[in-house]
N, C-alpha and C positions, 0 to 999 in steps of 0.2 A: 533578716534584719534583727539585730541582737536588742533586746528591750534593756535597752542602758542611757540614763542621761548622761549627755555630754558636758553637763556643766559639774553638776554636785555626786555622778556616778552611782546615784542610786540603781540598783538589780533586782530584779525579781525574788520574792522570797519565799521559804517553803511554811508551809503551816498544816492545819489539819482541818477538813469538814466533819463536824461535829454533830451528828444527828442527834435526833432527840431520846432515842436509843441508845445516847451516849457511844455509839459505833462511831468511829475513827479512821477516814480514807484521806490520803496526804494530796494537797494543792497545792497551789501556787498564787502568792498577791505580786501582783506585776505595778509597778510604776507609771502613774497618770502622765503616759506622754503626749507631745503634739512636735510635730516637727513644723519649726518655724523657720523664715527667712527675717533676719533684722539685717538694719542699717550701721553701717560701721564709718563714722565719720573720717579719723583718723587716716583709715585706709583707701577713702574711698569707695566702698566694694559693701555688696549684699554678700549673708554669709547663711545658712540654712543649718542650722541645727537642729537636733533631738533633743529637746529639754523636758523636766518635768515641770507639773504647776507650782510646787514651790521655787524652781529655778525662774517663773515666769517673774514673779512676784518679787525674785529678788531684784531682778534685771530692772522690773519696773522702778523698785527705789533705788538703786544705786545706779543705774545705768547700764550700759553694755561692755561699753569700754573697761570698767571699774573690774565689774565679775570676770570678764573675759581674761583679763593679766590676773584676776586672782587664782582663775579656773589653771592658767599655764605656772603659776607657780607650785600649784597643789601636786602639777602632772597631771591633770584629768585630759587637758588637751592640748593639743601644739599647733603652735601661730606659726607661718614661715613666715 
């Protein structure tokens, strides 16, 4: 399962564990996802994505419908 939101494409990022030693071993910060099902009025239809918490948050004020034609303008995803 690829850790990539579906709405705003946030990825995993690399960085560094920084001990107190100031010694330097390379990580990874992965993106707060939850894989959700919303309601899709328009279409009728339950749709389940991978979003992150700021995708949650968007959705919550602007809607689904709103981010979701934003999400397919960007190309982050595709409506059939």
């Amino acid at each position: 399962m690829a850790k990539v939101c579906d709405i705003t494409g946030k990825r995993p990022r690399v960085g560094n564990n920084v001990s107190h030693a100031n010694n330097k071993s390379k990580r990874r910060f992965y993106p707060n996802l939850h894989k959700k099902t919303f309601y899709v009025p328009e279409e009728d239809a339950w749709i389940t994505l991978k979003v992150c918490s700021k995708a949650l948050k968007t959705i919550n004020k602007n809607g689904i419908t709103a981010v979701l034609k934003k999400a397919q303008d960007n190309g982050m995803i595709v409506i059939r």
